[in-house]
PDBQT receptor file of N, H, CA, C and O in Angstrom, charges set to zero:
ATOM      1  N   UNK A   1       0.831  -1.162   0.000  1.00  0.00    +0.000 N 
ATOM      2  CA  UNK A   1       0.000   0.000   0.000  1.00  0.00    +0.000 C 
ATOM      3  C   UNK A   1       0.888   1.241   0.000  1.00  0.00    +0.000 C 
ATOM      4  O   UNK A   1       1.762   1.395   0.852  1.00  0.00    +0.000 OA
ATOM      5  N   UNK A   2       0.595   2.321  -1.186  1.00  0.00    +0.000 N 
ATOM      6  H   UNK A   2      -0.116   2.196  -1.879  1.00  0.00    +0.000 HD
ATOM      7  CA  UNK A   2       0.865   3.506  -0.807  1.00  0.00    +0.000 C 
ATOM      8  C   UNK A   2       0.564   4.213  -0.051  1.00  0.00    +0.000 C 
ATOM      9  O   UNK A   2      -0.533   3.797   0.323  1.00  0.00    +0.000 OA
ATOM     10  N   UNK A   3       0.852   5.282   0.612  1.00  0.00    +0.000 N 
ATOM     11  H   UNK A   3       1.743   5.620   0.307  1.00  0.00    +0.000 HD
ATOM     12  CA  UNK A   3       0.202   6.473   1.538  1.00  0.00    +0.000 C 
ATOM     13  C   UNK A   3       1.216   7.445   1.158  1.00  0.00    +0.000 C 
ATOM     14  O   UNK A   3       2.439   7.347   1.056  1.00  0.00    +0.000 OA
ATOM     15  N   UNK A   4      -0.103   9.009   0.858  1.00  0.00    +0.000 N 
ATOM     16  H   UNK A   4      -1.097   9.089   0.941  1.00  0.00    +0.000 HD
ATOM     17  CA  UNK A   4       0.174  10.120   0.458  1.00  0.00    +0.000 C 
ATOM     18  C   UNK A   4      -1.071  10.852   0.064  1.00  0.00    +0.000 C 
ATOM     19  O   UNK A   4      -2.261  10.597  -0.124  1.00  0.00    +0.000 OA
ATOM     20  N   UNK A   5      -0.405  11.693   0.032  1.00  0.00    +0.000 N 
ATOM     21  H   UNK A   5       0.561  11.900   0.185  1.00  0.00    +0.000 HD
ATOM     22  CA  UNK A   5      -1.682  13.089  -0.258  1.00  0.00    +0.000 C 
ATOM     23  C   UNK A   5      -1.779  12.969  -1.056  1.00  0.00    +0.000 C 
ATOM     24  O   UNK A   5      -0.863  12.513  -1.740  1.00  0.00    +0.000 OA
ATOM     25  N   UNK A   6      -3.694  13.488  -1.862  1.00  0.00    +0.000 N 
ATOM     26  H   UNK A   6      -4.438  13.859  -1.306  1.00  0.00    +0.000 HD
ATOM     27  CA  UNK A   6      -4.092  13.935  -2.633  1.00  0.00    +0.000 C 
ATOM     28  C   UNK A   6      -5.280  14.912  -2.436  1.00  0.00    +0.000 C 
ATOM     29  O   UNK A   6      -6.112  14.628  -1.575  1.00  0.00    +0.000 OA
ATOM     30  N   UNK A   7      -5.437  16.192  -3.266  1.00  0.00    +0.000 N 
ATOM     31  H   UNK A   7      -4.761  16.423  -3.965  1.00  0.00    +0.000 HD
ATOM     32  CA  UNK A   7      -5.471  17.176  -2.970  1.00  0.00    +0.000 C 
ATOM     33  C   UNK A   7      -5.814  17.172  -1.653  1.00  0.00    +0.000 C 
ATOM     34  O   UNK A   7      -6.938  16.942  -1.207  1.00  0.00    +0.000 OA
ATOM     35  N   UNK A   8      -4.391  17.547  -0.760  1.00  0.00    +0.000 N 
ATOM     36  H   UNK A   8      -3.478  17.734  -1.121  1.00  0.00    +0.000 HD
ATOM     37  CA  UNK A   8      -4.302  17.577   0.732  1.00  0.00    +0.000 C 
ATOM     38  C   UNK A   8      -5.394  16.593   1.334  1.00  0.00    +0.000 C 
ATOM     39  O   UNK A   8      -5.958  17.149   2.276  1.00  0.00    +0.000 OA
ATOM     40  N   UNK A   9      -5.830  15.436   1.122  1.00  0.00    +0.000 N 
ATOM     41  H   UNK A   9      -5.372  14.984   0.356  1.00  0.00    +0.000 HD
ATOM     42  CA  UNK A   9      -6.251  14.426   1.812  1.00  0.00    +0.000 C 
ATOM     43  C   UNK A   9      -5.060  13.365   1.904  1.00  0.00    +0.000 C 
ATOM     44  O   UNK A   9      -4.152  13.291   1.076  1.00  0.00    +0.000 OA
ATOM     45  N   UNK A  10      -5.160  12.766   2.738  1.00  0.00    +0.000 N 
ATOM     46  H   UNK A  10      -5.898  12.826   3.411  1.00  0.00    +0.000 HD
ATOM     47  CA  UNK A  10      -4.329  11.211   3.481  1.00  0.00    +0.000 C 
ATOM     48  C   UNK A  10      -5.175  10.393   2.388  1.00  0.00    +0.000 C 
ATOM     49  O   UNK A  10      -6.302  10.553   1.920  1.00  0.00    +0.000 OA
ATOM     50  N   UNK A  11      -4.018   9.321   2.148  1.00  0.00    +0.000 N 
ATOM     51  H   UNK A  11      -3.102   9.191   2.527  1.00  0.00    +0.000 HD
ATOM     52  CA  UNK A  11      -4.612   8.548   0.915  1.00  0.00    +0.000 C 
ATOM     53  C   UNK A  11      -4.160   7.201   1.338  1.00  0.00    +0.000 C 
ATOM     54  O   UNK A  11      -3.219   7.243   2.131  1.00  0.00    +0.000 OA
ATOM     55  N   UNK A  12      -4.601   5.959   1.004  1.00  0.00    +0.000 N 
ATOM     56  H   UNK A  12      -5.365   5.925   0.360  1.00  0.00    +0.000 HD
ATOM     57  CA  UNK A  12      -3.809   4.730   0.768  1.00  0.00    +0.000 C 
ATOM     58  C   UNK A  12      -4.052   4.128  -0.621  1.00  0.00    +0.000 C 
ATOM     59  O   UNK A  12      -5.146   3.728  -1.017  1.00  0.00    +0.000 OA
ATOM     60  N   UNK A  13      -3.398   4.118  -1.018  1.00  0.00    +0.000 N 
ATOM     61  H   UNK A  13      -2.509   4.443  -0.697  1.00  0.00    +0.000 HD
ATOM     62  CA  UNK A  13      -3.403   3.310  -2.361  1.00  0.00    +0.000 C 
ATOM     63  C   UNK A  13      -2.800   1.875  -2.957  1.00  0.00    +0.000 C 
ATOM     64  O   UNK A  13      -1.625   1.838  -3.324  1.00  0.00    +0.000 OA
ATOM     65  N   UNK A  14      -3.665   0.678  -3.038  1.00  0.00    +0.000 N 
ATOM     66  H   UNK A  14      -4.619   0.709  -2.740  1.00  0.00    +0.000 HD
ATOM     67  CA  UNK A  14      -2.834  -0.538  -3.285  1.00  0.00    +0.000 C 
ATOM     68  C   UNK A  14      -1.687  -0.312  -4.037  1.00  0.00    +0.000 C 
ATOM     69  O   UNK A  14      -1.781   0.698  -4.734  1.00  0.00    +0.000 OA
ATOM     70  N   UNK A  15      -0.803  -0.817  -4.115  1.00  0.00    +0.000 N 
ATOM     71  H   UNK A  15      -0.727  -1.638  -3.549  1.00  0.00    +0.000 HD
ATOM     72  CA  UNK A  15       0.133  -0.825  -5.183  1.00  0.00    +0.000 C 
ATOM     73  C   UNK A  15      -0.233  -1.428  -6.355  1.00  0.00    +0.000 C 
ATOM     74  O   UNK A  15       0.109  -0.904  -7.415  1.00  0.00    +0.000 OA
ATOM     75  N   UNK A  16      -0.847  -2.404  -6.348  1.00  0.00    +0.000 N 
ATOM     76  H   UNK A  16      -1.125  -2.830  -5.487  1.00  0.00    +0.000 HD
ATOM     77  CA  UNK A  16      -1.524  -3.063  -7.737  1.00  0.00    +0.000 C 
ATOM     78  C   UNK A  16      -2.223  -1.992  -8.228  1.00  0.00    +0.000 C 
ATOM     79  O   UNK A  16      -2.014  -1.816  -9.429  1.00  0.00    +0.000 OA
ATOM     80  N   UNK A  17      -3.153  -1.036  -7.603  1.00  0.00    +0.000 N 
ATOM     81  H   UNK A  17      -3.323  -1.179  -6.628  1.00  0.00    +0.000 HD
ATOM     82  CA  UNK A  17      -3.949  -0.467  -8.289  1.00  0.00    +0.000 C 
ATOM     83  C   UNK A  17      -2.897   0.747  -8.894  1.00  0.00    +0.000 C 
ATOM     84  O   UNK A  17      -2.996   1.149 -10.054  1.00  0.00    +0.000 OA
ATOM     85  N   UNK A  18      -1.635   1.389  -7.702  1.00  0.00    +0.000 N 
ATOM     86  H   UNK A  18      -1.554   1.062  -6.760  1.00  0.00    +0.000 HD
ATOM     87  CA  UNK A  18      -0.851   2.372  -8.530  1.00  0.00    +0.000 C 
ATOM     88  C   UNK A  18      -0.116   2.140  -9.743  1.00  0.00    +0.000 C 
ATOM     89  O   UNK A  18      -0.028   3.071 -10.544  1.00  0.00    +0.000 OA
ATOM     90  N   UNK A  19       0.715   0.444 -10.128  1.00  0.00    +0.000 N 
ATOM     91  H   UNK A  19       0.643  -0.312  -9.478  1.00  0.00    +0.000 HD
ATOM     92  CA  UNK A  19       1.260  -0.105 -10.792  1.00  0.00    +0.000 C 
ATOM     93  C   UNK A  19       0.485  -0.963 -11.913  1.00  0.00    +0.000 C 
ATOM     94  O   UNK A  19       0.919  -2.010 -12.391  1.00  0.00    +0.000 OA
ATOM     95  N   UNK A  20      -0.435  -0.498 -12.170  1.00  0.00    +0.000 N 
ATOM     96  H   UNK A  20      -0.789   0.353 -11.782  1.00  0.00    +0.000 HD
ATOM     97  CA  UNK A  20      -1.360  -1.113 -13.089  1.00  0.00    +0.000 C 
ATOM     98  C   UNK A  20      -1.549  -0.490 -14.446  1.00  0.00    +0.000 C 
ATOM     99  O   UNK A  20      -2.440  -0.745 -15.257  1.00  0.00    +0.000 OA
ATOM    100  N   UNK A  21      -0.453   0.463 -14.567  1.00  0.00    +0.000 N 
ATOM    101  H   UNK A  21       0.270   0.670 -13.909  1.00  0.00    +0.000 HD
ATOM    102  CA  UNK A  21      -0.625   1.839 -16.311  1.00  0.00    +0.000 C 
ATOM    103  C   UNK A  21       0.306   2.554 -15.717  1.00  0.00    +0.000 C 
ATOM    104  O   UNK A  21       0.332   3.164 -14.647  1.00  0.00    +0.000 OA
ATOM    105  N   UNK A  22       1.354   2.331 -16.885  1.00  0.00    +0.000 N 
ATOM    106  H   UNK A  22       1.332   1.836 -17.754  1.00  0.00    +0.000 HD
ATOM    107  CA  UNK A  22       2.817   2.912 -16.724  1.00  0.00    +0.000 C 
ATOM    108  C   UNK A  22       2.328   4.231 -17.179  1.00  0.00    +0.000 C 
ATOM    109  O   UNK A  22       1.768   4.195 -18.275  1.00  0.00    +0.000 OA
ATOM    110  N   UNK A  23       2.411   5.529 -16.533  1.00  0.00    +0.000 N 
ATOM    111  H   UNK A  23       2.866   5.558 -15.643  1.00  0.00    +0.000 HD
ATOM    112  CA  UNK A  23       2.789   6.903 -17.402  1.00  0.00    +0.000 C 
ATOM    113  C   UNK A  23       4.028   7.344 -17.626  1.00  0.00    +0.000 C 
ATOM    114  O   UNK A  23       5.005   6.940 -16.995  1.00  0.00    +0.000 OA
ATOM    115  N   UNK A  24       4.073   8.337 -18.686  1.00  0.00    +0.000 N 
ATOM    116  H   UNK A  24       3.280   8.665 -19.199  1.00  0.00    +0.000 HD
ATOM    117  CA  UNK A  24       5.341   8.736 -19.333  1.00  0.00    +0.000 C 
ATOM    118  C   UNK A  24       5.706  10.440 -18.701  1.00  0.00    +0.000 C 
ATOM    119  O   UNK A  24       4.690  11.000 -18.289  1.00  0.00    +0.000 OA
ATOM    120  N   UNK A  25       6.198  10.757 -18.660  1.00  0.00    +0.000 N 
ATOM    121  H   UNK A  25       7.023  10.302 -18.995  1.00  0.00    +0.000 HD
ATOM    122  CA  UNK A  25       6.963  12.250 -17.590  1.00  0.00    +0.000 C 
ATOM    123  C   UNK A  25       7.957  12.732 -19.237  1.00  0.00    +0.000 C 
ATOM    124  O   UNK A  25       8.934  12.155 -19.715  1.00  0.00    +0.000 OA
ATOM    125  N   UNK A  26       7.267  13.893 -19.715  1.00  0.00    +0.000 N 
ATOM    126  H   UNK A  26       6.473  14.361 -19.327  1.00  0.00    +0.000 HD
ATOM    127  CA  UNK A  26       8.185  14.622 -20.126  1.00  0.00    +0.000 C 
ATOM    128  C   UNK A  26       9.496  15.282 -19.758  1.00  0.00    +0.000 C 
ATOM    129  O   UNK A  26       9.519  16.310 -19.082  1.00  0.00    +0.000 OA
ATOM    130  N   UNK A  27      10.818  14.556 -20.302  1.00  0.00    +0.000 N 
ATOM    131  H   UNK A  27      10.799  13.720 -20.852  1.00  0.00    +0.000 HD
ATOM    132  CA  UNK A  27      11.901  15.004 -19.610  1.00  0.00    +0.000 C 
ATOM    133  C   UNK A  27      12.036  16.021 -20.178  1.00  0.00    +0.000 C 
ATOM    134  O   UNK A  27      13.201  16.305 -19.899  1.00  0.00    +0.000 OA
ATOM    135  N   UNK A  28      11.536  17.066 -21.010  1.00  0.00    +0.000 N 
ATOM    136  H   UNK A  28      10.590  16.835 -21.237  1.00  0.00    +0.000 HD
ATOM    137  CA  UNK A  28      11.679  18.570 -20.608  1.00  0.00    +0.000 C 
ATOM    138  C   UNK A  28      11.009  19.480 -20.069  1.00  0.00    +0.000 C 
ATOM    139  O   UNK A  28      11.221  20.691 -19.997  1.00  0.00    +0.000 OA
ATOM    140  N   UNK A  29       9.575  18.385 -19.407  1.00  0.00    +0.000 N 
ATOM    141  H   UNK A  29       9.403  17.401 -19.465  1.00  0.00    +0.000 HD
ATOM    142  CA  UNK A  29       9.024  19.297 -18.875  1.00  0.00    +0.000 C 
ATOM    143  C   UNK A  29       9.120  19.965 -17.104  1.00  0.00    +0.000 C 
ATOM    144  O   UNK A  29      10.170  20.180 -16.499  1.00  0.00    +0.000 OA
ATOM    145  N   UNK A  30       8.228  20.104 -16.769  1.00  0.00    +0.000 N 
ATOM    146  H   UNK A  30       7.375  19.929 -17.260  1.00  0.00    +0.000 HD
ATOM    147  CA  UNK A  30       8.519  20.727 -15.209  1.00  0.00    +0.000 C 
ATOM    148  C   UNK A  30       8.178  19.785 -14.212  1.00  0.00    +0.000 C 
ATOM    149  O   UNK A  30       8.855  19.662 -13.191  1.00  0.00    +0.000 OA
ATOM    150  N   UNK A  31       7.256  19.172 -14.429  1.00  0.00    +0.000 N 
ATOM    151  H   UNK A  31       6.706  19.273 -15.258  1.00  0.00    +0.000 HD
ATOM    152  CA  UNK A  31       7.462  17.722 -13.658  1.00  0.00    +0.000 C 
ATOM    153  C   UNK A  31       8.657  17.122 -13.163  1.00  0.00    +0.000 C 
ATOM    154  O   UNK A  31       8.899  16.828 -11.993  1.00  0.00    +0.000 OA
ATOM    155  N   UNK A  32       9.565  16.930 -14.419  1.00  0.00    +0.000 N 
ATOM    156  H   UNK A  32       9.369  17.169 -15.370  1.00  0.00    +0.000 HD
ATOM    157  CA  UNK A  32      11.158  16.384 -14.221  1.00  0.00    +0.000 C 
ATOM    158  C   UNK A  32      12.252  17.575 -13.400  1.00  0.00    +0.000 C 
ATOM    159  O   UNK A  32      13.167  17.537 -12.577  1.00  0.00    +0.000 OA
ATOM    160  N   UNK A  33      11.471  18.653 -14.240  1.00  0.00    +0.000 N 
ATOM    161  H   UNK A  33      10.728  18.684 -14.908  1.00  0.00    +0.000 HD
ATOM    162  CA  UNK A  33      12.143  19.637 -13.983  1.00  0.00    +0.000 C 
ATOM    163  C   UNK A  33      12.649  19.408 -12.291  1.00  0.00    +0.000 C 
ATOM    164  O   UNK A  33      13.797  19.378 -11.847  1.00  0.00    +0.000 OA
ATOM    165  N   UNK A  34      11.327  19.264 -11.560  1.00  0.00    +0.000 N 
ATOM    166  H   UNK A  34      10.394  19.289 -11.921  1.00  0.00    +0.000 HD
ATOM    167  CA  UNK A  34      10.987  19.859 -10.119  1.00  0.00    +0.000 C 
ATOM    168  C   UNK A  34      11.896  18.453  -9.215  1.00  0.00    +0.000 C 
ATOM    169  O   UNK A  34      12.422  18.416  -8.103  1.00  0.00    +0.000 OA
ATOM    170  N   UNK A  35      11.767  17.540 -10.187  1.00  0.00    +0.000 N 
ATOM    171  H   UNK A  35      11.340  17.570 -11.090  1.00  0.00    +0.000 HD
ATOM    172  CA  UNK A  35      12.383  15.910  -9.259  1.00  0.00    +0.000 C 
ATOM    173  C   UNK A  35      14.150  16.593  -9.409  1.00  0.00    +0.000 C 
ATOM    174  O   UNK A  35      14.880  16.745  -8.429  1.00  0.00    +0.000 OA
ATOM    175  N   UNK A  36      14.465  16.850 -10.530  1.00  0.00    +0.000 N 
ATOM    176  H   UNK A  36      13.872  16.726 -11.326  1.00  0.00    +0.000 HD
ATOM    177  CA  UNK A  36      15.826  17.053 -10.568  1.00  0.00    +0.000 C 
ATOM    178  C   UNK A  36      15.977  18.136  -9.645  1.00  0.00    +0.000 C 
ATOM    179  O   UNK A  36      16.809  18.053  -8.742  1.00  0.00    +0.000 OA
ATOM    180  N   UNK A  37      15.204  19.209  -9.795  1.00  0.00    +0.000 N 
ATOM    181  H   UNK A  37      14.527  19.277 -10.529  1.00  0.00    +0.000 HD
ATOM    182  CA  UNK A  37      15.784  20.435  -8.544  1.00  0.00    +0.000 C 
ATOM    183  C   UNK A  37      15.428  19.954  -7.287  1.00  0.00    +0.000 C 
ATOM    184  O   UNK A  37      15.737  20.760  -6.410  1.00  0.00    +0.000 OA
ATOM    185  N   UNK A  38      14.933  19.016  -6.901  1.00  0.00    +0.000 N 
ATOM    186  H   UNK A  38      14.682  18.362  -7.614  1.00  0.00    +0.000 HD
ATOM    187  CA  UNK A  38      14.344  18.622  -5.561  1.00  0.00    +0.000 C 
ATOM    188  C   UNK A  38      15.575  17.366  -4.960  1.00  0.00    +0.000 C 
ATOM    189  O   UNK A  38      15.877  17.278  -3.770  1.00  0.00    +0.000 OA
ATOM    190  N   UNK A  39      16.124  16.535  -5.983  1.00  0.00    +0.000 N 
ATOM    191  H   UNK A  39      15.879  16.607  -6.950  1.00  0.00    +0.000 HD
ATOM    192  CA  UNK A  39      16.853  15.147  -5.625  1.00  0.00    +0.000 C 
ATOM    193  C   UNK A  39      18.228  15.832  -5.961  1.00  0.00    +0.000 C 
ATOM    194  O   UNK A  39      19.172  15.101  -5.661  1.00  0.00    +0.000 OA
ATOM    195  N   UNK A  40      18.692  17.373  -6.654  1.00  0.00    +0.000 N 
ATOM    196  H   UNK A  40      17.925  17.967  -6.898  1.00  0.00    +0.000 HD
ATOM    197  CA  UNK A  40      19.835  17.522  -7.114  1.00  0.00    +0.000 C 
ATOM    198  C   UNK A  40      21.094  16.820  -8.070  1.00  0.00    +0.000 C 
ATOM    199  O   UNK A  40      22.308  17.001  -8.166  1.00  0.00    +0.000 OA
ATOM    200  N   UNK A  41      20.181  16.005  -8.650  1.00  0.00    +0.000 N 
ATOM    201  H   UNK A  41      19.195  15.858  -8.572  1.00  0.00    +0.000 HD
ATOM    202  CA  UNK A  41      20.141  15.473  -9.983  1.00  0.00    +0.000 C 
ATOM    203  C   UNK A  41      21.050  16.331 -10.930  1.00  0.00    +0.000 C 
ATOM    204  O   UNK A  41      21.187  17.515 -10.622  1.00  0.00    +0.000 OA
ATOM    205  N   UNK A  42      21.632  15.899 -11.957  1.00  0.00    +0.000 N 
ATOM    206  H   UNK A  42      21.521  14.937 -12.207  1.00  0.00    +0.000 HD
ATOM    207  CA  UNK A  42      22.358  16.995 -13.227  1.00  0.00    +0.000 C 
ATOM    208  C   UNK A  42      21.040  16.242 -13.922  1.00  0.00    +0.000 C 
ATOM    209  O   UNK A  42      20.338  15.311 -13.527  1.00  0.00    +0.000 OA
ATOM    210  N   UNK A  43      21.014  17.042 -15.113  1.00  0.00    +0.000 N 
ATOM    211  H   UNK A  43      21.585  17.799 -15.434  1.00  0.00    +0.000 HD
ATOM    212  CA  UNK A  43      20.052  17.067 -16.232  1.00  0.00    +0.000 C 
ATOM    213  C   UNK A  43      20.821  15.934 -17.191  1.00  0.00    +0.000 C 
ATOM    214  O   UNK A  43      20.271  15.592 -18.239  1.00  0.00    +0.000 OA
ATOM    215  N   UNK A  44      21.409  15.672 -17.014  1.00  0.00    +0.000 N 
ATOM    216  H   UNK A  44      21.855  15.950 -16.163  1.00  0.00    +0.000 HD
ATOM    217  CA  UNK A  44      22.392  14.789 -18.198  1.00  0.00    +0.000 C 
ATOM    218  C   UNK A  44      23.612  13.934 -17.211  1.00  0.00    +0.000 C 
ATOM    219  O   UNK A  44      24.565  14.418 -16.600  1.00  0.00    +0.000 OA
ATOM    220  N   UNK A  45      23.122  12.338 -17.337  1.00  0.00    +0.000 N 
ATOM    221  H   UNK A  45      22.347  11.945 -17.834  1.00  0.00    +0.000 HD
ATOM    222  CA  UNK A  45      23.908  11.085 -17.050  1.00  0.00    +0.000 C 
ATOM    223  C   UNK A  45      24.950  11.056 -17.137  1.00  0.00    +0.000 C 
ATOM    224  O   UNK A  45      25.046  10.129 -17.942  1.00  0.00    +0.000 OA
ATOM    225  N   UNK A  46      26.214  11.442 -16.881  1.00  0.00    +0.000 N 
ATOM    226  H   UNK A  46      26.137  12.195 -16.228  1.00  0.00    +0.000 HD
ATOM    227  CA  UNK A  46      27.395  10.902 -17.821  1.00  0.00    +0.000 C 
ATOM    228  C   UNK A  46      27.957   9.735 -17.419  1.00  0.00    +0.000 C 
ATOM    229  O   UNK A  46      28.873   9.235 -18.072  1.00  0.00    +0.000 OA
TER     230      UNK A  46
């Protein structure tokens, strides 16, 4: 089970039900953007 917010409610979520439809994250968008400025990540693997 997951647990986490959604819109500011406490949530649990099976994992089967979260892992059930892969989505895709634009790596130029701000989504990625926000994981890399948040985990301090470089933008590029070497």
């Amino acid at each position: 089970m997951l647990v986490g917010t959604w819109h500011y409610q406490i949530t649990h979520v099976p994992i089967a039900l979260a892992t059930r439809a892969r989505q895709k994250i634009d790596p130029q968008g701000w989504v990625w953007s926000s994981v890399l400025a948040s985990t301090g990540q470089p933008r590029e693997m070497v």
